[in-house]
Each structure stands twice: as structure tokens, then as C-alpha cells.
KOLMIGU-425024 format. One record per residue (C-alpha): x, y negated, z negated. Coordinates in steps of 0.5 Angstrom, whole numbers, plus 500, padded with zeros to 3 digits. Example, Ala and Ser with C-alpha at 12.3 -4.5 7.8 and 13.67 -1.06 7.14 Angstrom:
REM KOLMIGU-425024
525509484 527502486 
//
This chain:
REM KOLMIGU-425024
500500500 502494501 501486500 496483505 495476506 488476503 492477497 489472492 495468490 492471481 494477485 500475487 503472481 502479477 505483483 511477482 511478475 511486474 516487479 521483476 520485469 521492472 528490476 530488469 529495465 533498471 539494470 538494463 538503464 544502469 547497465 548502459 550507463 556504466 558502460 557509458 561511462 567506462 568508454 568516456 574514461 578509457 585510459 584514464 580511469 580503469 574499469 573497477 574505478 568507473 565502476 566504483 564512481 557510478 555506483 558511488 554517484 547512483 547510491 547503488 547498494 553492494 547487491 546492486 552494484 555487483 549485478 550491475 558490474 557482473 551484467 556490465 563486465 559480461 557485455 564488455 566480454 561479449 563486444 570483445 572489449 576485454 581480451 583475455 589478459 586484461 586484469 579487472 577487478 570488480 568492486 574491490 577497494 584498497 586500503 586508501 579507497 575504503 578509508 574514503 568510503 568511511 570519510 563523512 560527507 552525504 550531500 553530492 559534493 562530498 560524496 563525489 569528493 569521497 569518490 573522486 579522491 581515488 582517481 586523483 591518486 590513480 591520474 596523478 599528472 592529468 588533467 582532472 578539472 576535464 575528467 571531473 566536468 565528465 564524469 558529472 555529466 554522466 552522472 546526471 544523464 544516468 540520473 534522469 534516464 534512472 527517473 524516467 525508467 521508474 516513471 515508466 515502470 510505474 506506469 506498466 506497473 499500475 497497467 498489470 495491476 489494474 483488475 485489482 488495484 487502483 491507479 495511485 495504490 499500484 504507483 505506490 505499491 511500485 514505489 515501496 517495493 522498489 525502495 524508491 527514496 522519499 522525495 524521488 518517490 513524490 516526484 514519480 508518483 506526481 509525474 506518473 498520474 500526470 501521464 495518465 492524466 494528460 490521456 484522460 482528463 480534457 486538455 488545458 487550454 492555454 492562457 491565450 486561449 482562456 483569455 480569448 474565450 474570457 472575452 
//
């Protein structure tokens, strides 16, 4: 579903507003994680790297990233975590770093392999197999909580818009809006009237139950 210009300019603005509110808890869920993730490589992998990986390994597009790297940065600032002779460098690949980026390779394997392969040059003499199992973890943890927030977000979505709009048209608009990939999108959507569901329809018996009554 998507916005047309019969749109009241009330709709709109909620429309406006929600939106924002969820782009906000987004970088707030991305924002924890790569600061997550920057505190479990301490020493082996420096800021702009662990940054490069999660957005690499989250599909972050370059806008995206930076606000995440600026909002990040700014709170290891302000923890004073960063001291004033630190040298960090936000999302700036060298030569070697951007001939991986153009190496082929879409499924997760080959695009932490593209990733990965700057650490191993940056680590050389460590033990990457630890590093690896890791930052694997983390990633998939970011992932999730990243699913979640969007279940979430579509559901206070749905909330803000329900004067004018129904229930799977306002998960749907979210989606779009959001660019929720497709298949991602399916399950948030399927997920996201489930909640509502389980509020409002009679709860399902279980089996037991069911075959007790059967009988």
C-alpha cells in the first residue's frame, strides 16, 4: 500500500511522525549492537573495522552506516572511551578493502568471507577461528533483536494509523516505507498479526485439551 494524494494532510503527518519514531528505534538497535561488537574485538580489531563488519554483515547501505557510525562514535565519546589522541576513521576502506568489496559473492558465506578477509591482514599471527565464531554470534544477535524491533515498530505503526487505516494495510505500508527486504517483510508481517491475534481471537486450545474434549 502506498500513499496516495487523497491523502489527508492529518494522515500524513501521523504517517511522517511514526516513521520517524521507527527509523529511530532502528539506530538505537543498531547503534547497541556495534557498540556491542566494537567492545568484544577490543584489541584485535579497530573501531572502523568492526564497524565495517556489521555493516557489511547487517547490509547497511552508506547512509545508513554512517549515521549508525556517527551515533556510535559520538556515544563512545561521550562513555569517554575514546581519548583525544585516538585516531579513528569512519567507514574509509583502503585500496586492498575496496577490491573485496568488489569481489562476487551474495550469500552469508561469501559476504563474511569479503569482510573477513581485511581482518585476517589486520590479525596476522592471531587466532581468527575465536574471532570469527564471535563475531558470527554477534551478528546473528543483531539480526534477531533487528527482527524483533521491526515486529515491534510495525505494530506501534499499525497503532498510530488505525483511525484511517486498517490493521495489514498500516504493517504493509511500514514495510514498504522501511524497505523491508522481501521474505524478511513476509515474516514480519505474518508475525506482526500474530501478536494481534493472540490478543484478540479465543486462545487455541492445545492438543491435550482438544482430545479430551473430543472424547
Amino acid at each position: 500500500m502506498a500513499l496516495t494524494r487523497n491523502t489527508s494532510r492529518a494522515m500524513q503527518r501521523q504517517t511522517d511522525l511514526a516513521t520517524a519514531v521507527a527509523q529511530e528505534k532502528l539506530l538505537d538497535t543498531h547503534v547497541r549492537h556495534v557498540l556491542a561488537l566494537v567492545e568484544l574485538v577490543n584489541g584485535q580489531v579497530p573501531f572502523d573495522a568492526a564497524l565495517d563488519i556489521y555493516a557489511r554483515i547487517l547490509r547497511l547501505n552508506p547512509e545508513q552506516a554512517r549515521n549508525v557510525g556517527s551515533r556510535a562514535f559520538a556515544e563512545l565519546g561521550r562513555r569517554g572511551v575514546l581519548q583525544g589522541g585516538d585516531e579513528v576513521t569512519l567507514m574509509e576502506d583502503d585500496a586492498a578493502d575496496r577490491e573485496d568489496a568488489r569481489r562476487p559473492g551474495t550469500d552469508d558465506g561469501g559476504r563474511f568471507e569479503q569482510v573477513f578477509s581485511r581482518v585476517r591482514r589486520r590479525i596476522r599471527g592471531r587466532v581468527q577461528d575465536d574471532l570469527r565464531h564471535r563475531i558470527n554470534l554477534a551478528a546473528a544477535r543483531a539480526e534477531d533483536d533487528l527482527f524483533e524491533q521491526h515486529v515491534a515498530n510495525a505494530l506501534e505503526f499499525a497503532r498510530s494509523l488505525s483511525a484511517e487505516v486498517p490493521l495489514h494495510e498500516a504493517v504493509d505500508l511500514y514495510l514498504e516505507i522501511m524497505s523491508v527486504p522481501e521474505g524478511v517483510s513476509d515474516v514480519v508481517f505474518n508475525r506482526a498479526l500474530r501478536h494481534v491475534a493472540d490478543s484478540e481471537l479465543p486462545p487455541l486450545e492445545s492438543a491435550e485439551v482438544a482430545a479430551q474434549t473430543a472424547a
